[in-house]
N, C-alpha and C positions, 0 to 999 in steps of 0.2 A: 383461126389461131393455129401456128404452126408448131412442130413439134421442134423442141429444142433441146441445145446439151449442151453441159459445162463440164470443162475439168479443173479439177481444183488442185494444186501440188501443196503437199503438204513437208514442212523440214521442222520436224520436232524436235530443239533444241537437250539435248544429253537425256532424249526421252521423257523428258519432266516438262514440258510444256504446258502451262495450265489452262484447264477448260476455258474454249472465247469460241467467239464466231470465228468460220473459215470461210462462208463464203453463204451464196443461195441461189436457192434452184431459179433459174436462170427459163424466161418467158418473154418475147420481142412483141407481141402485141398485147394490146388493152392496157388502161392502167391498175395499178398496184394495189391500189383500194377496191378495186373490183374482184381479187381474187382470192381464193383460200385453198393451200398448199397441202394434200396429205401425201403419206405414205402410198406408194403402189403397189406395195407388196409388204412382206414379213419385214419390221423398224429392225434395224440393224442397233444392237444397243450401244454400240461406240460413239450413236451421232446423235441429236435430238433435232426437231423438226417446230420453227416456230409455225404455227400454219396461217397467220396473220400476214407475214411478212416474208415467207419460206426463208428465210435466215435459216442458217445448219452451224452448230456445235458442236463440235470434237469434244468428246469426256477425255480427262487424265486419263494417261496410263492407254492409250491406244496401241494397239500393233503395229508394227511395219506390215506394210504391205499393201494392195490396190482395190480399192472395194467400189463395187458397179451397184449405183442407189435409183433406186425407178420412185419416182412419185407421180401423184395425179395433182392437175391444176383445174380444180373448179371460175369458173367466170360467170358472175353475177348477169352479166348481158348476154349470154349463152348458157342456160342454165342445161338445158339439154345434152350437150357435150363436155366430157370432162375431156384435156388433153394431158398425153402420159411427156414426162421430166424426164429428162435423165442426166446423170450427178457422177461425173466418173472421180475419185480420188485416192491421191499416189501420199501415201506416209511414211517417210522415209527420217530414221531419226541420225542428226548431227552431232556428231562429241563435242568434248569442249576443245581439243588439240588440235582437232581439223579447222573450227571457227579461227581460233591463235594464230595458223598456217596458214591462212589464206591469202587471197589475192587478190588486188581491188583496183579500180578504176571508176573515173568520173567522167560523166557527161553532163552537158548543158541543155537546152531549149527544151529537154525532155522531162517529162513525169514518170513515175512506177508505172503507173495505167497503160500511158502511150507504149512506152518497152514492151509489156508481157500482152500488148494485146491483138486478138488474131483477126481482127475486124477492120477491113479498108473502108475506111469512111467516104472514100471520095469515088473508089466504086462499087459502092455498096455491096461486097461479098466476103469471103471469108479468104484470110490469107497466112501465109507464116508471120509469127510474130518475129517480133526485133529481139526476141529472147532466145527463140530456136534458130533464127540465122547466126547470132553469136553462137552458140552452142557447135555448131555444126561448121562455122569454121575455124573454131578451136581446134577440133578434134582434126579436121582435116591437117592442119599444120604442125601439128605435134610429130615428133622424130617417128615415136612407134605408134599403131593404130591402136584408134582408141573411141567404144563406142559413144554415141553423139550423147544417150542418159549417161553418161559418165563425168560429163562435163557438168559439174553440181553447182547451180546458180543460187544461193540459198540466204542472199541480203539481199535485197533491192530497195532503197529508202531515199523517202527528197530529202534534202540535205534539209539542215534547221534553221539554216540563216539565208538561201539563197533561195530566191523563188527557180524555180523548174531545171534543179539543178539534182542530177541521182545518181548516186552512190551505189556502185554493186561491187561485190565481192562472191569468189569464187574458188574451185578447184577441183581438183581431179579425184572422183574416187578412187580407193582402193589401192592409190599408187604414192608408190613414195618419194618417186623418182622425179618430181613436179614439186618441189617448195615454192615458196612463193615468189621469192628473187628469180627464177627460172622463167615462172609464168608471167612473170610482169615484164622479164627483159625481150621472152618472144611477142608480148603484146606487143610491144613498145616499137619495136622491133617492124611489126605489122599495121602498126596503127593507121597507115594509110588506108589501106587494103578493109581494114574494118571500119574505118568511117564509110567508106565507098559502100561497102555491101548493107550497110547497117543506116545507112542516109542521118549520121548521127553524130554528133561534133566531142569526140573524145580529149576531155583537158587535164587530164592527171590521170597517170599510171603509175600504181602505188601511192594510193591514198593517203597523203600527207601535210598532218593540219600545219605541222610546223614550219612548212617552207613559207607561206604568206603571211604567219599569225604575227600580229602589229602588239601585241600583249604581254609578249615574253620579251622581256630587251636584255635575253641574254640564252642561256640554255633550255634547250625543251627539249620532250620527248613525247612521242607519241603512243599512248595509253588505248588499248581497245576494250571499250567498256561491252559487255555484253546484259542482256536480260533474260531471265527464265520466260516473261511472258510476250507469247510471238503477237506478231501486228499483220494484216491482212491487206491484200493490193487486189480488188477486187472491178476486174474488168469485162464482167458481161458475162462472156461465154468463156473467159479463162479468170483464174484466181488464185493466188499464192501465198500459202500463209509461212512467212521465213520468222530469221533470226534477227531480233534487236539488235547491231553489233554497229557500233559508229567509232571511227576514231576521236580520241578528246586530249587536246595538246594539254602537256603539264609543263611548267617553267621549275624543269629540275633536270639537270644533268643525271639519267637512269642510271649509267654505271656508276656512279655515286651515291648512290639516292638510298640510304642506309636505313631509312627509318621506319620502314617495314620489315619485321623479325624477318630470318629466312624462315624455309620451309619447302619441303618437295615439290610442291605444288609450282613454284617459281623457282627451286633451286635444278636447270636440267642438267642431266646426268648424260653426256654422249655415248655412243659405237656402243650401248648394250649396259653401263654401267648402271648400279646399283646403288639409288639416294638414301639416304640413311638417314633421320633425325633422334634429335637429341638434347640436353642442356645446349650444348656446343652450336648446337644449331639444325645446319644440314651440309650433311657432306655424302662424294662417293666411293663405292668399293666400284675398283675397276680393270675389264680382265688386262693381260699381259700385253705388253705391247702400248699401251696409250697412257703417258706419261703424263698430262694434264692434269689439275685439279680434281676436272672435273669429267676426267677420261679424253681430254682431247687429244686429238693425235696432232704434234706440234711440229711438224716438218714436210716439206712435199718436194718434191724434185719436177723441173722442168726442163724439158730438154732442147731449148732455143727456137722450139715452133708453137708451145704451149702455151695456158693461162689457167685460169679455174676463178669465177664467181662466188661472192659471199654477198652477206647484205652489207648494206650501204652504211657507212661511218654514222653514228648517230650526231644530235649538235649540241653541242657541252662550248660554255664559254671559255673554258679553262680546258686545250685538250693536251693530251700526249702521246705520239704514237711511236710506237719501236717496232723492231724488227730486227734480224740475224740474216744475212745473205754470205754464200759460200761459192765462188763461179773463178773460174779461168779466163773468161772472157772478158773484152772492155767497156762491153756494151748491153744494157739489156733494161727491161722494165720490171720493178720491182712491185709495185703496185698502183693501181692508179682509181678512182674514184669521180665521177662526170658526166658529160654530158656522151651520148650514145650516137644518137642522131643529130641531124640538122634540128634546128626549130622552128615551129609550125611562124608562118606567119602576125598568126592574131591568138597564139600564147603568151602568158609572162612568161619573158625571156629569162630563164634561172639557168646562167653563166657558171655557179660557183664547181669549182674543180682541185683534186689534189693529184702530183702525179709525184713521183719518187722513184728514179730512174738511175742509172749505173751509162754515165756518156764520158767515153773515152778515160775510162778509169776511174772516175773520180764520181761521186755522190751530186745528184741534180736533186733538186728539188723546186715543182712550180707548185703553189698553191692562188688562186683567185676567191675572193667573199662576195664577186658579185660587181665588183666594179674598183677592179685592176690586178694585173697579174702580177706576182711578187714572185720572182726567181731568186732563191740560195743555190752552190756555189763551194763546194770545200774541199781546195789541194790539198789532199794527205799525202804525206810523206812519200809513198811508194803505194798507191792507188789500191782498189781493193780487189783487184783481178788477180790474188797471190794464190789463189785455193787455199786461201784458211776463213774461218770465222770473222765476221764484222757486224758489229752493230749499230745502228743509226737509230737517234731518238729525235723526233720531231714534236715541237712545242708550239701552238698556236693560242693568243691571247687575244684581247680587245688593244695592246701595244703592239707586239712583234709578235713575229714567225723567228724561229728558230730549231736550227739542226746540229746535233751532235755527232761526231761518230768516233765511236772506242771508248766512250767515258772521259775524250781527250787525254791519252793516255800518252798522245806526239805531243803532247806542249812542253814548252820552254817555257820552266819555272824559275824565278831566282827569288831567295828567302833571302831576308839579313837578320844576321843577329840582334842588331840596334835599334830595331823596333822599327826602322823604313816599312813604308807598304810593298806588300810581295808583287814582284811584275809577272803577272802570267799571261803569255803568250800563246793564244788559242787559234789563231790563224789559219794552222794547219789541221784542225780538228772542229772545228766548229764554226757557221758563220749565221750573224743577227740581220734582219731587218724589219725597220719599222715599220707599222701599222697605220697609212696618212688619210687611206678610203672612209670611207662613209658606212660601207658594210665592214661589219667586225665578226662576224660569224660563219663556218662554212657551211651551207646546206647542200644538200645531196641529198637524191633518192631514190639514184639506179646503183646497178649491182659494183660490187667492190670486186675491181679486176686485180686479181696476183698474177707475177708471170709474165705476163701479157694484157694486150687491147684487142678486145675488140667493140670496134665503132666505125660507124659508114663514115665513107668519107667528107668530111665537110671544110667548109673553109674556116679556120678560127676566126676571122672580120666579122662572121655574125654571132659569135659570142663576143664578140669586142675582148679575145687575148691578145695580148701584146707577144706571148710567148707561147710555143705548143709545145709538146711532149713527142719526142723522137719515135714515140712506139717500138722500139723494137722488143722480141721475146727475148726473157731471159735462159740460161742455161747454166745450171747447177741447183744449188740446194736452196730455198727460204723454210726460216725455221720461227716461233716466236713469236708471231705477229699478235699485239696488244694493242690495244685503242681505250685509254682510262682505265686500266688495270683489269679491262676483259680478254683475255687469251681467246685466241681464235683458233678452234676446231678446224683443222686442215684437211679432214680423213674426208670427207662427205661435201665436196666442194656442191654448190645449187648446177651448175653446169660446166666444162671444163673438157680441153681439148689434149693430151699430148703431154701429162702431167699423169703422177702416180703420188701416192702415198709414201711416206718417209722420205730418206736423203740414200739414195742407191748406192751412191762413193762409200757412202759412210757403214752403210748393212752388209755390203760385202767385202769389205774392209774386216767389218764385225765376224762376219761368219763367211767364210773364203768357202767351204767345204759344200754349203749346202746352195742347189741351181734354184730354189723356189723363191723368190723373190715377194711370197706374200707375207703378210706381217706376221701372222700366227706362226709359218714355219721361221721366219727370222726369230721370232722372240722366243720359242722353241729351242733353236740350236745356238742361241745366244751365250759367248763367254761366261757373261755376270750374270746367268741365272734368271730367278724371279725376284730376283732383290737387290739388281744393280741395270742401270742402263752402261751400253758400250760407248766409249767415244774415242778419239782418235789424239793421241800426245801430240803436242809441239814436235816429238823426231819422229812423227808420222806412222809411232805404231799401236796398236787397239790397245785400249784401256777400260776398266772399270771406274766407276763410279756408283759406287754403293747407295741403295737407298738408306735416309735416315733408320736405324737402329743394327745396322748390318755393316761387317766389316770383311777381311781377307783380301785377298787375290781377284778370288770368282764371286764375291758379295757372300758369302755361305754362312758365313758364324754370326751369330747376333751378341751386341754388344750387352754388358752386365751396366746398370743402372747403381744410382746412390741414391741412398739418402740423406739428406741433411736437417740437422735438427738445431735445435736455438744455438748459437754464438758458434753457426759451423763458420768454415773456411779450407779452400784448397789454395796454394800457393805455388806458382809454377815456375822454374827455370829453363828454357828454353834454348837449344842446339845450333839453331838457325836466327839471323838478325831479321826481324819481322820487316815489312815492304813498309815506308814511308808513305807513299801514296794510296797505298791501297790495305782496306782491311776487310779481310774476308771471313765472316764467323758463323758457325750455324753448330745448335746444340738443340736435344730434346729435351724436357720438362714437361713436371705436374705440377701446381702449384696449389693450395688453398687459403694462404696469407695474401692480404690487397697489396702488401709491399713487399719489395724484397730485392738485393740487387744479384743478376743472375753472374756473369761476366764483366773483367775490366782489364783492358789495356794501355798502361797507363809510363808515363816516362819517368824518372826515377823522384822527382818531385811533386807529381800528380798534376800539374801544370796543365800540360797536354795529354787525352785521356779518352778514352772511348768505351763506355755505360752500355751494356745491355740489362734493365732493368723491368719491374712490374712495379709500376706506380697506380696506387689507386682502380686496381683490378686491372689496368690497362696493360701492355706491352709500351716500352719505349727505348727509346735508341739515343744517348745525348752524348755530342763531343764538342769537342775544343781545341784546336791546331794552334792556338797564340800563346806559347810561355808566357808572355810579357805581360798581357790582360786578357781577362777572360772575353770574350769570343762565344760562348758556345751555342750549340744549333740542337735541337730535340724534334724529332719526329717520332710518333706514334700511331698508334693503331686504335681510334676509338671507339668505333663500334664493335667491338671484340671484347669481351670478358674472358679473363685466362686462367683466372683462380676458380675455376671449376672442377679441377681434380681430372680432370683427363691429361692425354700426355698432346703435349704440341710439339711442333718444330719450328722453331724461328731461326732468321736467316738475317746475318748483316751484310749488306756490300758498301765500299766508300769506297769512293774513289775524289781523291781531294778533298774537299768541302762537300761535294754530292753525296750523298747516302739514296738506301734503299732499304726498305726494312718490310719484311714477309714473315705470315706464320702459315703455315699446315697448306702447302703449295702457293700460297701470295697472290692471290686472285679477287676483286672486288675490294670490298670490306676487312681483307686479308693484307691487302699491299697500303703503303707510302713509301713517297721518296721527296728530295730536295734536293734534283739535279741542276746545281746554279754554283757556276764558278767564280768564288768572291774570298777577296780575304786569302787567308794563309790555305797553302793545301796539304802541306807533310804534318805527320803524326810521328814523333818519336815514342819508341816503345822501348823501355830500360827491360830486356830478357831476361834478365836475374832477379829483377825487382816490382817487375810491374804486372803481371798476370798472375790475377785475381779470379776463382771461381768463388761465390757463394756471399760475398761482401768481403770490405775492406779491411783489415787484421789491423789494428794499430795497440803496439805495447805500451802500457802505463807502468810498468814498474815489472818488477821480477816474477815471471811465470803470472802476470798479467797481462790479461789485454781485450779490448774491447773489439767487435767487430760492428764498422758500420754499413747502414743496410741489411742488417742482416738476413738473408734468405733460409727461413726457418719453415719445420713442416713442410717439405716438397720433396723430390726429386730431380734430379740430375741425368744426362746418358748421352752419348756418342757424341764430344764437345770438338767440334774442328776448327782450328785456327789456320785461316791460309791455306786449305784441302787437306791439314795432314791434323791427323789423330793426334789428340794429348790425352797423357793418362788419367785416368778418374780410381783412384783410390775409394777402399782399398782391396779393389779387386786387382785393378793395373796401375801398379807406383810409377813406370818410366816405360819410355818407348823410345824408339829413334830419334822423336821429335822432341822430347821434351825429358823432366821428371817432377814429381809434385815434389818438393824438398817442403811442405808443412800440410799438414791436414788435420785438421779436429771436429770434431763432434760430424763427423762421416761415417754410413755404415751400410755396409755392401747391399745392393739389392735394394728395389722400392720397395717399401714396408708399409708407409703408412696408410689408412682408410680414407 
């Protein structure tokens, strides 16, 4: 009988792995029943020893670290020689962040066993596994060196429904510079190269149940379930006891998907921010410099040779994507999402692609669901190579694809008095097309390129496009980029060439004085402080823009709060004729009553009218453009309870018929909108008569009068109509912009409990 060894890897999941088999002592002759397993030395009490079976058991609560186990193997047919085991094991415990972060890939005709194991069957010797050849040309191919234990293999599982079909997931310890979009694009990237070395048919990188799943006949999202108790790959002379961790598609559009409270745990806080939970939920404190929600840094600059990697757009049946581009140039790529490489011959071919590109001034947009390419298309006015701000919002359904850009702000409107239907011409700002394919959904599941492309060169005939995407880089600013009301963290691109953090025109625009170019010294010698970001006016010169509760010049003075109490009211007359097309409103409040109306702009007969209210604990937004008959459109915020006594910030935008409606940064479960241009688009607003804070004042008689709506028990502060201050009595009765000519049952400062 010869003397044998096993090693066993152990990945104890957040340390809490509960006691199971990890493996056994490991003996190539005689049968199993003939033998009986002890200890060879002092029992190690972290393991237990079956001796029937030599099965070995890891107790809770083990150590990190590598422990060297000798046992003796008695044999019934040889009772005269006992021969000595030996049992080498690596315990190594996994977080739960790292598991979330990781990086996965599937193969075919193979098993866990075949993968991890060191044993050539066909000539009978001992050889590298298919687990350390991966490992080892990982690590060789990675930018900076990196040792080969580094590369932590710590899922390997047959799949549940496919016979000999295994699932591994991976990543890099101890670095952070490897997310998973990274790791998957250099596999992906290599995939030849690792089938070759590895004699092993790689069919999905970035494990994704949702591209194939026949179950969801509309949005999914890919869910990774994990388990406290680990499961064991147990091949002879090697053994791996990993992580339960398997992807499981849900038919829920995620960034939608409300129905799980927040909480820290799910709510991430980027660049170092600090989650907070509470009634309200969960939210972050975030240092200077990253103006997101949720501290994301919302702008990057490229400089026309650059790009930068995110993950890949999720598949929602209902999507909408926007973005802000800022560039001199005629030409560039804005973002694009697709395919990378050619396609293996004997894969499913998954075509589908979004690309959104700046060609010859004017906004391109190709999108394909897999089977045909849809190109939009939109002459604006004077193209968007002017070096100011542009926005384009793209809308993708099971009917059309659709693009906007500016809110359509170039259209030719004509309203009639006589009740005709309004002609709006959109031509210039927006173009539709229908949805005729068979696939109605985009999926993707390589990296989300800003900026730029990069992808080997192929022919688009074997994706069957009808149309390709110019690739070229862009050069100037992208700011803003939203997919379903998830704001995308810009600061920490997964990989990126040529491409910096912020908008560089715009930071030393801001701060002329100071050469450091990195954020902290920007945000540091910043105009507006720590309580205003800088932007740049229409006559091209730096500006302030104060955070909610802060006012002045350099952001520095913070605004004084109201309270309002039963049958209040502020009533406003206003300096300037308010925009017809567009209403821009954002005010802070606490509220404790389920109703109450906060703000109303309305035309001298209330006809046409625009409600920022709390109905039934909710936030809502309701208007109406049609003197003639009502018309009116209501968007809200439902998963959101506001009468919780804390202070929020809600934000209106309209622009025509389209609204937007945000509280306390407008992010997820924070935003709605109803960008669709139909019906009437101008709002008149009587300036003398029609702006209402606090509910509606109506006189019944002499030093009577009722208020409807009334918004009672709350607070009030820093109410902006159109970007400029109105006054909030009776701290401030008049401004520039306005003056309260009524106010009742108002009283300075938030007061109440």
């Amino acid at each position: 009988m010869n003397h044998d060894f096993q090693e066993i890897f152990v990945y104890n999941y957040m340390g809490k792995a509960n006691p199971g088999k990890i493996g056994s002592v490991f003996v190539r002759d005689g049968e199993l029943s003939e033998k009986t397993f002890m200890w060879g030395g002092t029992p190690d009490s972290n393991f237990a020893l079956e001796e029937d079976t030599g099965e070995i058991t890891m107790q809770q609560g083990t150590p990190e670290g590598r422990y060297d186990l000798q046992f003796r193997v008695h044999d019934s047919k040889e009772p005269e020689v006992d021969v000595t085991a030996r049992v080498s094991i690596t315990v190594k415990n996994i977080s739960h962040p790292v598991v979330v972060n990781s990086s996965s890939f599937r193969m075919v005709n193979i098993t866990p066993e075949e993968f991890i194991s060191v044993w050539d069957h066909t000539k009978e010797q001992q050889t590298k596994s298919k687990l350390h050849i991966f490992k080892e040309k990982f690590a060789s191919i990675l930018p900076e060196q990196i040792a080969v234990d580094n590369v932590d293999v710590y899922s390997i599982l047959l799949h549940s429904e496919h016979a000999r079909t295994t699932d591994v997931r991976f990543s890099i310890l101890g670095s952070s510079n490897y997310p998973p979009v990274i790791l998957n694009g250099i596999l992906l990237r290599h995939r030849e190269a690792f089938e070759k070395e590895l004699g092993v048919n790689i069919t999905m990188v970035g494990i994704d149940e949702c591209l194939y799943n026949e179950s969801c006949n509309g949005s999914c999202t890919n869910l990774l379930a994990t388990s406290p108790n680990p499961y064991t790959i147990n091949a002879n002379m090697s053994s791996i006891v990993g992580v339960q961790a398997r992807i499981r598609p849900e038919c829920v559009c995620g960034a939608r998907f409300f129905d799980i409270p927040e909480s820290c745990q799910s709510h991430m806080c980027y660049n170092g921010g600090r989650c907070l939970e509470g009634p309200w939920g969960a939210k972050c404190q975030c240092p200077n410099g990253y103006d997101g929600p949720r501290c994301q840094l919302t702008s990057r600059t490229y400089n026309g040779t650059g790009w930068s990697w995110y993950p890949p757009l999720e598949v929602c049946e209902d999507s909408h994507l926007s973005v802000e581009v800022r560039t001199n140039k005629p030409n560039g790529t804005i973002l694009y999402n697709g395919p990378i490489v050619a396609p293996k011959s004997d894969e499913n071919l998954l075509s589908d692609f979004i690309s959104l590109e700046i060609v010859n001034s004017q906004p391109r947009l190709l999108i394909d669901f897999g089977s045909g390419t849809q190109e939009l298309y939109v002459p604006t006015k004077n193209g968007l190579d002017d070096n100011k701000w542009h926005r384009i919002d793209v809308f993708w359904n099971e009917e059309e694809v659709r693009m906007v850009v500016d809110f359509c702000l170039g259209a030719t409107i004509m309203e009639y008095e006589d009740g005709n239907p309004t002609e709006f011409d959109g031509s210039n700002c927006q173009a539709i097309s229908s949805i005729s394919t068979s696939n109605k959904y985009l999926n993707v599941n390589t990296p989300l390129q800003i900026g730029g492309m990069v992808v080997e060169n192929f022919d688009p005939l074997t994706y069957q496009w009808s149309h390709m995407p110019l690739g070229r880089s862009f050069n100037g600013c992208i700011r803003k980029v939203i997919h379903n009301s998830q704001l995308l963290d810009l600061a920490e691109p997964e990989l990126f060439s040529f491409s910096r953090p912020g908008c560089t025109s715009l930071d030393m625009a801001c701060n002329p004085s100071t050469d450091d170019s990195s954020l902290a010294s920007i945000s540091e010698s910043s105009p507006c402080g720590e309580h205003g970001n800088c932007a740049i006016s229409s006559a091209g010169a730096p500006t302030c823009e104060c955070h909610p509760g802060w006012f002045a010049q350099s952001c520095s003075n913070s605004t004084v709060p109201s309270t309002f109490d039963k049958k209040n009211y502020v009533k406003y007359a206003l300096s300037f004729t308010p925009d017809r097309f567009i209403t821009d409103l954002q005010l802070r409040f606490r509220a404790r009553d389920e109703n109450g109306e906060l703000f109303r702009a309305a035309d001298q007969h209330n006809r046409e009218y625009g409600i920022l209210e709390i109905k039934d604990s909710r936030l809502h937004f309701r208007y109406n453009l049609n003197s003639i008959q009502k018309e009116e459109k209501d968007i809200w915020l439902s998963a959101i309870r506001v009468d919780d006594g804390e202070w929020h910030t809600a934000k209106v935008l309209r622009y025509g018929s389209a609204a937007m409606l945000t509280i306390d940064g407008g992010e997820g479960r924070r935003y709605n909108d109803s960008i669709v241009f139909s019906g009437n688009q101008m709002m008149t607003v009587d300036r003398y008569d029609g702006i209402y804070l606090g509910g509606k004042a109506e006189y019944t008689g002499i030093r009577r009068f009722t208020v409807h709506s009334d918004y009672a028990n709350g607070c009030i502060d820093d109410v902006r109509f159109e970007g400029k201050i109105l006054p909030l009595p009776p701290a401030v009765n008049g401004t520039r912009w306005g003056q309260a000519t009524m106010a009742t049952n108002v009283k300075r400062y938030c007061t109440f409990q």
